[in-house]
N, C-alpha and C positions, 0 to 999 in steps of 0.2 A: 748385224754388228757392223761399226761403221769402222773402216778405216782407222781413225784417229784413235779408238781402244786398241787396237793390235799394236798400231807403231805405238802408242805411249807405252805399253805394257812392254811390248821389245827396248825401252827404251830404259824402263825400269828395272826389266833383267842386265841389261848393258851394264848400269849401274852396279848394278850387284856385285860384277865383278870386284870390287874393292872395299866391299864389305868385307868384316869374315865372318867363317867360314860356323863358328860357334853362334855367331846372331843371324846368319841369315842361312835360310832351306837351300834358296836358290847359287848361294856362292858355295855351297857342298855338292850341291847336283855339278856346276860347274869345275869345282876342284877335280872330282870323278871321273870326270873325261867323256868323249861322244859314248865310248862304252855303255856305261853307264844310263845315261841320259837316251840313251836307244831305247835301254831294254824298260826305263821308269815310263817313257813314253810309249811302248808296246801295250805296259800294262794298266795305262789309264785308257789307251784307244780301247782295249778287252773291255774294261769296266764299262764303258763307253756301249760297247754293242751290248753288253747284259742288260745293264740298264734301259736299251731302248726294246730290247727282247721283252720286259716285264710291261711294257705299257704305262710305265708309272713317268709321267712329265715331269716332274720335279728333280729326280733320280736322273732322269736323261741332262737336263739342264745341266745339271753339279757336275755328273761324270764328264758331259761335256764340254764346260767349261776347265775343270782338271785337263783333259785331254789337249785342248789349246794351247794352255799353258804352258805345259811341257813338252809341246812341240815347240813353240818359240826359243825355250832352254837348249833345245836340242839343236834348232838353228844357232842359237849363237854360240854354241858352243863348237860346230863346226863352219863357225863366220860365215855364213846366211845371212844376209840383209832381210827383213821381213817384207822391207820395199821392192827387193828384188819378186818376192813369191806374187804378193798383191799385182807388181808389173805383167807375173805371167798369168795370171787370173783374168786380169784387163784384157790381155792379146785372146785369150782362147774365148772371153763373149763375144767376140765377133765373127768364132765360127762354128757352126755345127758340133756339137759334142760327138758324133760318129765321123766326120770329116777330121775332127782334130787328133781324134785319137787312130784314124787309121794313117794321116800325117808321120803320127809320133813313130809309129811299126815299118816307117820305110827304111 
């Protein structure tokens, strides 16, 4: 997934916001508060691991594209820039995955 699908889609949730709240999913996830938007994202990442538990590719795909999704909602809903996450994605390929995360526990 490139880049340019996340920010457009963060860009189309942004939007949302002045939608309402009757036409659109995502201007009611957002009305809801991170609250909410926590626990809707908790339980697409779940569907997310059931899905990839059964072996079924397709099922994984759906669940996790849902799962994205409503991470994004959740970032902006507690004003996360999706550019800022992508920013830190960039800095940790340039180190070790055991270096970065024994970094992170100092």
């Amino acid at each position: 997934m490139s880049d340019d699908v996340l920010t457009e889609l963060a860009a189309t949730i942004r939007k949302r916001r002045s939608a309402s709240a009757e036409q659109s999913y995502t201007k009611s996830l957002l009305e809801a508060g991170p609250s909410r938007c926590a626990r809707k994202f908790g339980e697409e990442a779940m569907e997310t691991v059931v899905a990839a538990l059964t072996e079924d590719a397709a099922a994984l795909t759906s669940e996790a594209a849902d799962a994205v999704y409503h991470l994004l909602v959740l970032l902006e809903v507690r004003g996360v820039a999706i550019e800022d996450v992508l920013a830190t994605l960039r800095a940790r390929q340039v180190t070790s995955g055991h270096a970065e995360k024994a970094a992170r526990s100092k």
